[in-house]
mmCIF file of the N, C-alpha and C atoms, coordinates in Angstrom:
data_MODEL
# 
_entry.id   MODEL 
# 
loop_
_atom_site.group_PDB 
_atom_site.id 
_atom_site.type_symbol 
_atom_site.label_atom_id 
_atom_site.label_alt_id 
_atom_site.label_comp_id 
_atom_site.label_asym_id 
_atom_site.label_entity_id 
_atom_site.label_seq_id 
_atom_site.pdbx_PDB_ins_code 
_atom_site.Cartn_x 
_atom_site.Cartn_y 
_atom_site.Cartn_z 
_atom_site.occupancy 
_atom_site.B_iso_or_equiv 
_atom_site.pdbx_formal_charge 
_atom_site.auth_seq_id 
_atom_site.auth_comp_id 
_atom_site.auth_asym_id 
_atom_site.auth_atom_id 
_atom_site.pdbx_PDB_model_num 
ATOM 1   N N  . UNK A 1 1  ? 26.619 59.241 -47.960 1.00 0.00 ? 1  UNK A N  1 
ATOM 2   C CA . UNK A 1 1  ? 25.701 60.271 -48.393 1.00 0.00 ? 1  UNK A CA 1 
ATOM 3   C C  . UNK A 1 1  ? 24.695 60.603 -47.290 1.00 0.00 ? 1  UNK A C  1 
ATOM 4   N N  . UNK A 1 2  ? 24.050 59.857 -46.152 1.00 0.00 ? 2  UNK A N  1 
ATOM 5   C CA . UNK A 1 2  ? 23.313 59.940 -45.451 1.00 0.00 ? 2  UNK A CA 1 
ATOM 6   C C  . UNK A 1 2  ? 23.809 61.080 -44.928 1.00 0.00 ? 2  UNK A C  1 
ATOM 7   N N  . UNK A 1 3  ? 25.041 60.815 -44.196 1.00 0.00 ? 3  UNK A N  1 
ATOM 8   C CA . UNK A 1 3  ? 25.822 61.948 -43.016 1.00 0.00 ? 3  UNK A CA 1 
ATOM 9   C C  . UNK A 1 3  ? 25.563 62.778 -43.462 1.00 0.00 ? 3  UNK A C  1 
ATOM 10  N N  . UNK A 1 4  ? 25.996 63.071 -45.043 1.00 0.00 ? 4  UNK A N  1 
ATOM 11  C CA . UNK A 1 4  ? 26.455 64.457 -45.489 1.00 0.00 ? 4  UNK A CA 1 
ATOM 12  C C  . UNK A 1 4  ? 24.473 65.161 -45.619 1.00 0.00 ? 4  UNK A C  1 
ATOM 13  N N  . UNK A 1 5  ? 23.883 64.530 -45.454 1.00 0.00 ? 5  UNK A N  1 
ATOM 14  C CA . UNK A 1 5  ? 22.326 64.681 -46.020 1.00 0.00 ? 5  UNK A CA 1 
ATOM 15  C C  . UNK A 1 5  ? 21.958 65.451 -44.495 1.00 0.00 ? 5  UNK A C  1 
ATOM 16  N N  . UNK A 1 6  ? 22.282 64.408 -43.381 1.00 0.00 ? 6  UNK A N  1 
ATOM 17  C CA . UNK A 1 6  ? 22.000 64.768 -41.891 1.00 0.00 ? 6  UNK A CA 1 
ATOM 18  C C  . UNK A 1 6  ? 22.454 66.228 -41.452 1.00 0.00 ? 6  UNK A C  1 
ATOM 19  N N  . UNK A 1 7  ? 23.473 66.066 -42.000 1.00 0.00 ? 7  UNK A N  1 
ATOM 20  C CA . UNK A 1 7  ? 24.580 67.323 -41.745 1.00 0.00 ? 7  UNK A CA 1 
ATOM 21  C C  . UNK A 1 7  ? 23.793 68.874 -42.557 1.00 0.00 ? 7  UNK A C  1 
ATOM 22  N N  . UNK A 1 8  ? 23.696 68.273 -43.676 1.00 0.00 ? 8  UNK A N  1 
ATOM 23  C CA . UNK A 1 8  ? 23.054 69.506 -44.353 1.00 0.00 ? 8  UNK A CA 1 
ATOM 24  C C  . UNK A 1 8  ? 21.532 70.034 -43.806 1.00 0.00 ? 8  UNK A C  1 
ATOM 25  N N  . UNK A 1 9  ? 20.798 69.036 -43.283 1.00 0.00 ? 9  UNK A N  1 
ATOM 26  C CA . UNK A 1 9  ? 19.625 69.285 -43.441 1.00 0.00 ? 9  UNK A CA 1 
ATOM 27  C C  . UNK A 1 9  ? 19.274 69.270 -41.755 1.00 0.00 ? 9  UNK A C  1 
ATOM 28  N N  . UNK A 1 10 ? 19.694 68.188 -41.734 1.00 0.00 ? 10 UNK A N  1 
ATOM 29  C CA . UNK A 1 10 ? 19.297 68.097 -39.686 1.00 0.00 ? 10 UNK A CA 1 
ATOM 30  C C  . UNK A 1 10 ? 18.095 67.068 -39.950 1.00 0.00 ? 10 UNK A C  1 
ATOM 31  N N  . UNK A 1 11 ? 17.815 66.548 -40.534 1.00 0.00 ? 11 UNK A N  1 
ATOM 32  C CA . UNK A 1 11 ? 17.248 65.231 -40.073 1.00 0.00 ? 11 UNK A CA 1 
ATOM 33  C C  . UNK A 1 11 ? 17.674 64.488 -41.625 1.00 0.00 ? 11 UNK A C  1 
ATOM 34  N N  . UNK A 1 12 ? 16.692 63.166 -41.438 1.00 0.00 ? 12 UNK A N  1 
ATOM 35  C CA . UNK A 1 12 ? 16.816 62.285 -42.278 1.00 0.00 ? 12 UNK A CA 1 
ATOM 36  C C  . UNK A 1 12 ? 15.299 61.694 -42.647 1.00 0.00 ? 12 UNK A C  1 
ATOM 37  N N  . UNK A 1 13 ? 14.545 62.419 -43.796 1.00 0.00 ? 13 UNK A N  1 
ATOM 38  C CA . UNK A 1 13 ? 13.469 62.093 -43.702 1.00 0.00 ? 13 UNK A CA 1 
ATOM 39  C C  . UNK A 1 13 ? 13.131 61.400 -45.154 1.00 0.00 ? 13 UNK A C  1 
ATOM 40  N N  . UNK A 1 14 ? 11.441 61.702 -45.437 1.00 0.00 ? 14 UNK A N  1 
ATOM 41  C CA . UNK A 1 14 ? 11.225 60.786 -47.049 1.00 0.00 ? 14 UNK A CA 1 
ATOM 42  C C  . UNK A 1 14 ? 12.210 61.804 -48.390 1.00 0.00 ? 14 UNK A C  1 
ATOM 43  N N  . UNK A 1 15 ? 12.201 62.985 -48.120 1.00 0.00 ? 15 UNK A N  1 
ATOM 44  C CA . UNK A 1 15 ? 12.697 63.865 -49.234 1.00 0.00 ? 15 UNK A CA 1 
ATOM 45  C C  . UNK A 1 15 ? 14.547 63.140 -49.346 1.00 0.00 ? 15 UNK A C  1 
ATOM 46  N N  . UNK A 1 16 ? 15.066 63.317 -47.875 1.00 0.00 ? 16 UNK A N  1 
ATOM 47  C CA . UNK A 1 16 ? 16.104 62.726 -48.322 1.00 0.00 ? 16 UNK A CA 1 
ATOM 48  C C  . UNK A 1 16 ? 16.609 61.611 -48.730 1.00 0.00 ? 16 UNK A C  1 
ATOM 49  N N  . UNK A 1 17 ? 15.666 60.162 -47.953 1.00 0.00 ? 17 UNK A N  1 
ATOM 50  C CA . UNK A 1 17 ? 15.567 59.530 -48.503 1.00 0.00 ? 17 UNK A CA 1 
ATOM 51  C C  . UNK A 1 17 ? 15.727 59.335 -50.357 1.00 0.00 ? 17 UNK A C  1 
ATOM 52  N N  . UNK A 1 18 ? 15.028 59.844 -50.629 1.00 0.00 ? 18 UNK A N  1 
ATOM 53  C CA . UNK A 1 18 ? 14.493 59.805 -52.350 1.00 0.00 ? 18 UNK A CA 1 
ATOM 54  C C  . UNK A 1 18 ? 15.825 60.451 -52.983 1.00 0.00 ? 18 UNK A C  1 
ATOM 55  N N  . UNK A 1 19 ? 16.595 61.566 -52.156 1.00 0.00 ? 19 UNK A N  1 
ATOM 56  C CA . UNK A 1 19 ? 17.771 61.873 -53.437 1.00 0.00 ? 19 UNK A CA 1 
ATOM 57  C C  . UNK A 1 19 ? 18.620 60.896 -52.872 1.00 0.00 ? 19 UNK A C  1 
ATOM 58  N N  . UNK A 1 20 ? 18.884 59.715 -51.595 1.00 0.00 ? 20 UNK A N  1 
ATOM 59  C CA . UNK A 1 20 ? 19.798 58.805 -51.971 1.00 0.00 ? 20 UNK A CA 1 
ATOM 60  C C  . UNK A 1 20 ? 19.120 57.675 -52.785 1.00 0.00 ? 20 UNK A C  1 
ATOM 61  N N  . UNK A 1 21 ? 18.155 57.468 -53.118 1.00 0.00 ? 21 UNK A N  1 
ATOM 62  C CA . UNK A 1 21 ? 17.508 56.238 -54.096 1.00 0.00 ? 21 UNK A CA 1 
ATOM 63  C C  . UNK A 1 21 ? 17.720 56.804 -55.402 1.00 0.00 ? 21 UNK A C  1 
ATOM 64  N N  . UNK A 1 22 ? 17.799 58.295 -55.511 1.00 0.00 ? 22 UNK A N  1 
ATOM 65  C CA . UNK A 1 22 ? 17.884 58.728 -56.787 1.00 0.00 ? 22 UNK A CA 1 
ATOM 66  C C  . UNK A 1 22 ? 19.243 58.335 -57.523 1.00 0.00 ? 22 UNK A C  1 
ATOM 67  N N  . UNK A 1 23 ? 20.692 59.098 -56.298 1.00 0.00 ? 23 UNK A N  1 
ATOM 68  C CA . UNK A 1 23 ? 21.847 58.776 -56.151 1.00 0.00 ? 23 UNK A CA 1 
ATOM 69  C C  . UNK A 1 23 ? 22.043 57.502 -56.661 1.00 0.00 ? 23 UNK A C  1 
ATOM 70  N N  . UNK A 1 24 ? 21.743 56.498 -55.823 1.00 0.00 ? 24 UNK A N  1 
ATOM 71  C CA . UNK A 1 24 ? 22.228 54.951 -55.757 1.00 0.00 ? 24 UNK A CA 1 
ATOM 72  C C  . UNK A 1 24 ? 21.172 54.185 -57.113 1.00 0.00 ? 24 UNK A C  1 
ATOM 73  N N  . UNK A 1 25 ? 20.118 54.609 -57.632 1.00 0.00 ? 25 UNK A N  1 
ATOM 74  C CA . UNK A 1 25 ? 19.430 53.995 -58.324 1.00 0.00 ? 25 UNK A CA 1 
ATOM 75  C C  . UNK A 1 25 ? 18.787 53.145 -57.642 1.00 0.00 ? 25 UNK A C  1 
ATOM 76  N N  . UNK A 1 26 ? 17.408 52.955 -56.634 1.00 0.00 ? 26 UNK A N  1 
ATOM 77  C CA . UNK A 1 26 ? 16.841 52.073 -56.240 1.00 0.00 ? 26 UNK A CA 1 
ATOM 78  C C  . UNK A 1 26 ? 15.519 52.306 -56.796 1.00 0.00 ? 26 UNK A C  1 
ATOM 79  N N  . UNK A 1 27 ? 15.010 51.366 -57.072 1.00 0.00 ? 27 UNK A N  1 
ATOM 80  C CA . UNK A 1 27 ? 13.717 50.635 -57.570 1.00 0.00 ? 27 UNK A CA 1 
ATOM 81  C C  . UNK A 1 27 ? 12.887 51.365 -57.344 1.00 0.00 ? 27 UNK A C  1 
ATOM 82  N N  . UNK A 1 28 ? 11.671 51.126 -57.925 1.00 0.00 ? 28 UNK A N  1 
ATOM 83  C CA . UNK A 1 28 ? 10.463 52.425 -58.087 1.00 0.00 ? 28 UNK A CA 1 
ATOM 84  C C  . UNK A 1 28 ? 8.832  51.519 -58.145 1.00 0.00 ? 28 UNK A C  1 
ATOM 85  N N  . UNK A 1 29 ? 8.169  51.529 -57.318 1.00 0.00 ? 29 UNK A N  1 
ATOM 86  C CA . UNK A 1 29 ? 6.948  50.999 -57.517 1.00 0.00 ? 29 UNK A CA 1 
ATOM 87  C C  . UNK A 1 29 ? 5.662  51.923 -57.703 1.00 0.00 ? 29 UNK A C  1 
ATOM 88  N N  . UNK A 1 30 ? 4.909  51.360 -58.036 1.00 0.00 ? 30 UNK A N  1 
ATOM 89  C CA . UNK A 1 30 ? 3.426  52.107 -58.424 1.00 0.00 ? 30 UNK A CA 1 
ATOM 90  C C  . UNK A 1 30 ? 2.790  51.911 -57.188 1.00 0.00 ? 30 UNK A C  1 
ATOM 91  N N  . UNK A 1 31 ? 2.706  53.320 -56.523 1.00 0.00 ? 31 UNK A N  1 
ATOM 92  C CA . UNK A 1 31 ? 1.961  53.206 -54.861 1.00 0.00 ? 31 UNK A CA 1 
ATOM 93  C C  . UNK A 1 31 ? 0.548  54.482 -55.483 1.00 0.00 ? 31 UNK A C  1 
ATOM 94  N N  . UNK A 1 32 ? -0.892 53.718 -56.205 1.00 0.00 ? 32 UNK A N  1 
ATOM 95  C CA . UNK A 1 32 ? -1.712 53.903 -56.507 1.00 0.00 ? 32 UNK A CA 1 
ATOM 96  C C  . UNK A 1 32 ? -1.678 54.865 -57.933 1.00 0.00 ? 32 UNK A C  1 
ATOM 97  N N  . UNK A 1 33 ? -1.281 56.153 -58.162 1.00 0.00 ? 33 UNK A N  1 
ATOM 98  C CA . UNK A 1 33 ? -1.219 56.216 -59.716 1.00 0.00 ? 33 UNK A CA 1 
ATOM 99  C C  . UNK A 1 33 ? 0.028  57.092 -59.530 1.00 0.00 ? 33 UNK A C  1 
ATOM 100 N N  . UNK A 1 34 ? 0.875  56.979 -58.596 1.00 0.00 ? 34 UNK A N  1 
ATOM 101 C CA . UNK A 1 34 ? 2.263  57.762 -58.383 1.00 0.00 ? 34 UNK A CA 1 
ATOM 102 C C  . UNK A 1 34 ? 3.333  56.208 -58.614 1.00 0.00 ? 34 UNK A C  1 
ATOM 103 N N  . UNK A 1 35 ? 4.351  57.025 -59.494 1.00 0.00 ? 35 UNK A N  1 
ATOM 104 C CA . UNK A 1 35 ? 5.726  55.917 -59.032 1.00 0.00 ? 35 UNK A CA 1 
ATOM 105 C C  . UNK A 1 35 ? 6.551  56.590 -58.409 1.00 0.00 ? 35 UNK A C  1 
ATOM 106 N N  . UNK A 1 36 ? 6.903  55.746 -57.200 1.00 0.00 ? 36 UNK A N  1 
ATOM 107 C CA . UNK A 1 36 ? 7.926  56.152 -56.165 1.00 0.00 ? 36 UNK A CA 1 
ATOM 108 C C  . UNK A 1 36 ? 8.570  55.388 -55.604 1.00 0.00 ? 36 UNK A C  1 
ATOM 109 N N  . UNK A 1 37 ? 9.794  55.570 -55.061 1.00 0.00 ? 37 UNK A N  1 
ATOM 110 C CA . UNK A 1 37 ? 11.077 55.233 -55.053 1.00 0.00 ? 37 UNK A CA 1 
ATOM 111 C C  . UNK A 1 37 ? 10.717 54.096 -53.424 1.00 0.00 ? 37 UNK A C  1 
ATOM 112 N N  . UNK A 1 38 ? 11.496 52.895 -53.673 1.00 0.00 ? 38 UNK A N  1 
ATOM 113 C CA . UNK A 1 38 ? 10.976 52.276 -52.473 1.00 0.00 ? 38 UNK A CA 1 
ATOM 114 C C  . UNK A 1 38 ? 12.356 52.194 -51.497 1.00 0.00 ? 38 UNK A C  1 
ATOM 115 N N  . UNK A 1 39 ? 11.725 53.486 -50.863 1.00 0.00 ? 39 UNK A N  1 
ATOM 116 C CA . UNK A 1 39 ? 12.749 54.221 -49.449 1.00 0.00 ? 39 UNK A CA 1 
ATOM 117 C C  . UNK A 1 39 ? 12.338 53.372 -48.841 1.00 0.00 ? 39 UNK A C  1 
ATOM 118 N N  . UNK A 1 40 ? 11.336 53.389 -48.077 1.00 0.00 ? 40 UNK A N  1 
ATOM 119 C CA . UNK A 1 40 ? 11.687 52.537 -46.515 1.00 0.00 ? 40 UNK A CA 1 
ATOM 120 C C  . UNK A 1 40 ? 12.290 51.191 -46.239 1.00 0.00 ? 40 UNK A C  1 
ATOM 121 N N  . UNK A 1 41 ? 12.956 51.049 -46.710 1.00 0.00 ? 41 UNK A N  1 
ATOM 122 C CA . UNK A 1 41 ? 14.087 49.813 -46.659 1.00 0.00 ? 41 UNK A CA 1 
ATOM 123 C C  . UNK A 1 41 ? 15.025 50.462 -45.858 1.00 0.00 ? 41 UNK A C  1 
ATOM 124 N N  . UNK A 1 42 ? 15.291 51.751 -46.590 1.00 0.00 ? 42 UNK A N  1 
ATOM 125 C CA . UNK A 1 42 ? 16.269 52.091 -46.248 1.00 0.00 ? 42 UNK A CA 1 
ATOM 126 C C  . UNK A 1 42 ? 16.804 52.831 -44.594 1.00 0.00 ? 42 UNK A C  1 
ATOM 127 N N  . UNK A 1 43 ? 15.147 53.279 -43.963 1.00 0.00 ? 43 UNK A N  1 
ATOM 128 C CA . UNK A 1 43 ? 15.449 53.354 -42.886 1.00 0.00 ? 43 UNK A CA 1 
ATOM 129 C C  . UNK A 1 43 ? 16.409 52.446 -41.710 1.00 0.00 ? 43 UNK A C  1 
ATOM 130 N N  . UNK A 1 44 ? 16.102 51.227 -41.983 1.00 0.00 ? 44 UNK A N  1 
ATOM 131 C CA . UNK A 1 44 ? 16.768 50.610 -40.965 1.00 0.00 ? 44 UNK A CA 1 
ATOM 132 C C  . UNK A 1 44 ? 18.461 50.552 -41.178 1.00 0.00 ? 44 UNK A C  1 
ATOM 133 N N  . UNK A 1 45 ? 19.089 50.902 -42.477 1.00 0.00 ? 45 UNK A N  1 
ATOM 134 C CA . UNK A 1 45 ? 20.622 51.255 -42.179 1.00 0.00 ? 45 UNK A CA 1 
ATOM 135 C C  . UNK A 1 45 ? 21.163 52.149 -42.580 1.00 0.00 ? 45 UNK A C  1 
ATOM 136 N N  . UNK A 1 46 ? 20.112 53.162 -42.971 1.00 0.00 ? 46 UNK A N  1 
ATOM 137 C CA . UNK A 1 46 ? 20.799 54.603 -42.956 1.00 0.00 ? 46 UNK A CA 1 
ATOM 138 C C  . UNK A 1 46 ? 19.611 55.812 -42.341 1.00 0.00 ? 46 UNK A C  1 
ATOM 139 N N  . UNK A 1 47 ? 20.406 55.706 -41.217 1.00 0.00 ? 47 UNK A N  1 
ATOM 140 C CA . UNK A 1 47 ? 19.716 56.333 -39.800 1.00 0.00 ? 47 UNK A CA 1 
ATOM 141 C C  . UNK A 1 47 ? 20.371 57.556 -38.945 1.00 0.00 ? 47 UNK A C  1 
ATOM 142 N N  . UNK A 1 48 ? 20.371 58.334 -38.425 1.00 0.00 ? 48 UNK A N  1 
ATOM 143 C CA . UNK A 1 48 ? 21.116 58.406 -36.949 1.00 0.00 ? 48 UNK A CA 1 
ATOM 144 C C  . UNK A 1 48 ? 22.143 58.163 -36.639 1.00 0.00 ? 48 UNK A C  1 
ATOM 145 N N  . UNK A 1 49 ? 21.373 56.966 -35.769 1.00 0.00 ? 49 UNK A N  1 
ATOM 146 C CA . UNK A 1 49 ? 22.256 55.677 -35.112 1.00 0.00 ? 49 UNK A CA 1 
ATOM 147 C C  . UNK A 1 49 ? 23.324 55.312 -35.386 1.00 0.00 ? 49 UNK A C  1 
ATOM 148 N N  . UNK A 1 50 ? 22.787 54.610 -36.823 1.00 0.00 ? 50 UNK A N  1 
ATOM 149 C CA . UNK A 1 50 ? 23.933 53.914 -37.862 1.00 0.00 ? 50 UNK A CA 1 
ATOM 150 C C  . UNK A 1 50 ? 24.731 55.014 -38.197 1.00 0.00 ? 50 UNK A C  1 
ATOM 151 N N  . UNK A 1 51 ? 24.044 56.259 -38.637 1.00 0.00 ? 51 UNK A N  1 
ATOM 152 C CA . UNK A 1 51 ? 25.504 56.728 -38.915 1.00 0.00 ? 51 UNK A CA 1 
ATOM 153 C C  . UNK A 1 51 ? 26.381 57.237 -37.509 1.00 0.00 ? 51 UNK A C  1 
ATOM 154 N N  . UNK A 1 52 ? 25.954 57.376 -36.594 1.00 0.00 ? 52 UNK A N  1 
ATOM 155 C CA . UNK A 1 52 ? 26.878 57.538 -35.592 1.00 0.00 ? 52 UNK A CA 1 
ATOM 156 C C  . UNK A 1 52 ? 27.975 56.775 -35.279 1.00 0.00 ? 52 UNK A C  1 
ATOM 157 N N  . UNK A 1 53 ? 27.331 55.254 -35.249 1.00 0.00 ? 53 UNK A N  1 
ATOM 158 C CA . UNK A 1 53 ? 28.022 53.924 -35.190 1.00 0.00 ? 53 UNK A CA 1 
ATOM 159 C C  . UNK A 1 53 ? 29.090 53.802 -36.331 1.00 0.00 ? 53 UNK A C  1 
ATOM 160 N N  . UNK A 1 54 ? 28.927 53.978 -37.576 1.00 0.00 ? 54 UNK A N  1 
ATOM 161 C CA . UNK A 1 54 ? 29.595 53.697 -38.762 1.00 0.00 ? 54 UNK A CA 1 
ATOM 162 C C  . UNK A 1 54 ? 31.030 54.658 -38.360 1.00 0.00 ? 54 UNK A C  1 
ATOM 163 N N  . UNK A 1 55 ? 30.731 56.357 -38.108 1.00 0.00 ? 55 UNK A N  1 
ATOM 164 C CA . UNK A 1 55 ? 31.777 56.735 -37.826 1.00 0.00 ? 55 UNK A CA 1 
ATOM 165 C C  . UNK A 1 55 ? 31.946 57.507 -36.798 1.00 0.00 ? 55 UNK A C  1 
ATOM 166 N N  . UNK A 1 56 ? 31.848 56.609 -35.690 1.00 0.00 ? 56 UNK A N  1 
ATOM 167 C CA . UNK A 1 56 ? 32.427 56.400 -34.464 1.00 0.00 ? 56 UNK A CA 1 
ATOM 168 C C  . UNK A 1 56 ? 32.254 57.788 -33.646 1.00 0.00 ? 56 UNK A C  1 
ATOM 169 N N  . UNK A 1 57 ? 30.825 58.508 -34.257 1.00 0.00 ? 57 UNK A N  1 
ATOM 170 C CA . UNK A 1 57 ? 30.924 59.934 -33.507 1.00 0.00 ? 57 UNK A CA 1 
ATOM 171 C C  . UNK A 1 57 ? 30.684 59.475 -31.461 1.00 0.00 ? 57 UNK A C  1 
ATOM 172 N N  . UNK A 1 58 ? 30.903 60.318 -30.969 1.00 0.00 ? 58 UNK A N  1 
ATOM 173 C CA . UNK A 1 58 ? 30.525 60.248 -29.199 1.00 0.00 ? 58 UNK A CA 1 
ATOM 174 C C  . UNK A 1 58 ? 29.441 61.216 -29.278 1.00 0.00 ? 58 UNK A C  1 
ATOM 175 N N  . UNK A 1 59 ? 28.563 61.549 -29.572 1.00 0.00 ? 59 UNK A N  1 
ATOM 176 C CA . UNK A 1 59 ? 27.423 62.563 -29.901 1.00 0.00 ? 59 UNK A CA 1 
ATOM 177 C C  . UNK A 1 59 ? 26.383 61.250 -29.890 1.00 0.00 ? 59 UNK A C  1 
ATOM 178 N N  . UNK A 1 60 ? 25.416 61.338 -28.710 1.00 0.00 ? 60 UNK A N  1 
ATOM 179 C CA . UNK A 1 60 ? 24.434 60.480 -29.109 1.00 0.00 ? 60 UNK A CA 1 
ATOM 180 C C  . UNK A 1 60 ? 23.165 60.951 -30.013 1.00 0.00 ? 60 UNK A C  1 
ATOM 181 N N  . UNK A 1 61 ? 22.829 60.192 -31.237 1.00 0.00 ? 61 UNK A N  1 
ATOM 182 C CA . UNK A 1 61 ? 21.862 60.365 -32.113 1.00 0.00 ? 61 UNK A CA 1 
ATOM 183 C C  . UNK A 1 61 ? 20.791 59.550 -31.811 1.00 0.00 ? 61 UNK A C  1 
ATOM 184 N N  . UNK A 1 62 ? 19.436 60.369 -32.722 1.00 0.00 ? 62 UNK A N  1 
ATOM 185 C CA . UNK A 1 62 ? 18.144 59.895 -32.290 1.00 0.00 ? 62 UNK A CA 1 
ATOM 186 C C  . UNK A 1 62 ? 17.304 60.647 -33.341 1.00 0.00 ? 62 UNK A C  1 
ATOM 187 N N  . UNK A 1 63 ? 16.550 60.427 -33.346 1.00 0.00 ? 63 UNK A N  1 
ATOM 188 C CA . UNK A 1 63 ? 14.932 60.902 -34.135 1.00 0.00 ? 63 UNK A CA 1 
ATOM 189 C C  . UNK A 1 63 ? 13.904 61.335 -33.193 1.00 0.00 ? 63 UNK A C  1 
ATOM 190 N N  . UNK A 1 64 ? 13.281 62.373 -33.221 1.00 0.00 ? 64 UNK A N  1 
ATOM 191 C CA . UNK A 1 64 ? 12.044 62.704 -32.590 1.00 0.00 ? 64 UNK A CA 1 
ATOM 192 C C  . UNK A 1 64 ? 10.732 62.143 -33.504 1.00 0.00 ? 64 UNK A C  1 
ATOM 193 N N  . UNK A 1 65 ? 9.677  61.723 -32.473 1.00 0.00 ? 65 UNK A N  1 
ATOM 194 C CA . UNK A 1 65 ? 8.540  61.034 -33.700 1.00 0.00 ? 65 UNK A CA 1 
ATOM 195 C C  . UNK A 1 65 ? 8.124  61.679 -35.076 1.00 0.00 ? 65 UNK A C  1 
ATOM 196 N N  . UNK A 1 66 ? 8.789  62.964 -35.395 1.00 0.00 ? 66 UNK A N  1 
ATOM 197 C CA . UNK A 1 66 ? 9.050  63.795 -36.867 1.00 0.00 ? 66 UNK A CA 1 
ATOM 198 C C  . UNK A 1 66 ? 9.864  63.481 -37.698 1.00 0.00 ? 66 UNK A C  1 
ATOM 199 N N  . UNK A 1 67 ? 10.538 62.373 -36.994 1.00 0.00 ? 67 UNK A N  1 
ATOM 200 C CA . UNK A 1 67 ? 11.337 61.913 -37.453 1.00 0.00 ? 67 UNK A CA 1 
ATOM 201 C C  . UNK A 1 67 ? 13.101 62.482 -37.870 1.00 0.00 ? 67 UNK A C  1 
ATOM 202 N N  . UNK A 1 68 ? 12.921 64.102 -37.358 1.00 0.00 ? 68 UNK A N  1 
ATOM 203 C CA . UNK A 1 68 ? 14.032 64.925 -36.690 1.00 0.00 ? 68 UNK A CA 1 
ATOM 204 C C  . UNK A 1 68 ? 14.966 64.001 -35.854 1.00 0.00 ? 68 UNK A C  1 
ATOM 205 N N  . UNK A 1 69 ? 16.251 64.367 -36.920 1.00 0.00 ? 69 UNK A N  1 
ATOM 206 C CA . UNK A 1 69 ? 17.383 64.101 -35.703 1.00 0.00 ? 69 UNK A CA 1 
ATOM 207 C C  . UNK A 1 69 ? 17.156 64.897 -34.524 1.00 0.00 ? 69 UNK A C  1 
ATOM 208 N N  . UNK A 1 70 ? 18.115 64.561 -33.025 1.00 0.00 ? 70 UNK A N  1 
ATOM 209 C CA . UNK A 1 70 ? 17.916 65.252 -32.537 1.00 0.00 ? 70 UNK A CA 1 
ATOM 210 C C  . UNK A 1 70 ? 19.290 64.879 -31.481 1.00 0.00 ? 70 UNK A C  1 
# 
């Protein structure tokens, strides 16, 4: 789902994040009087990178500090 998220959108940020926690069902904490979905886990293996690595693109991937693929 990441790829297809990257692909659609061109980066990988908190919004997309949240429709794969929505997708997959991940956990939800109270971050002051909002409940929200606890994404940043998920940065470290669904990335870029990782997805480059996973399927074997030759296109090097990256994030700009916007957190924009790039």
């Amino acid at each position: 789902m990441g790829k297809q998220l990257l692909e659609r959108d061109g980066q990988l940020r908190k919004e997309q994040y949240y429709e794969i926690c929505a997708r997959f069902g991940v956990n939800k904490v109270m971050n002051g009087n909002k409940l929200e979905y606890l994404w940043w886990g998920l940065k470290d293996f669904v990335n870029p990178d990782m997805i480059a690595a996973l399927y074997k693109s030759n296109e090097p991937r990256g994030c700009n500090s916007s957190g924009e693929a790039i």
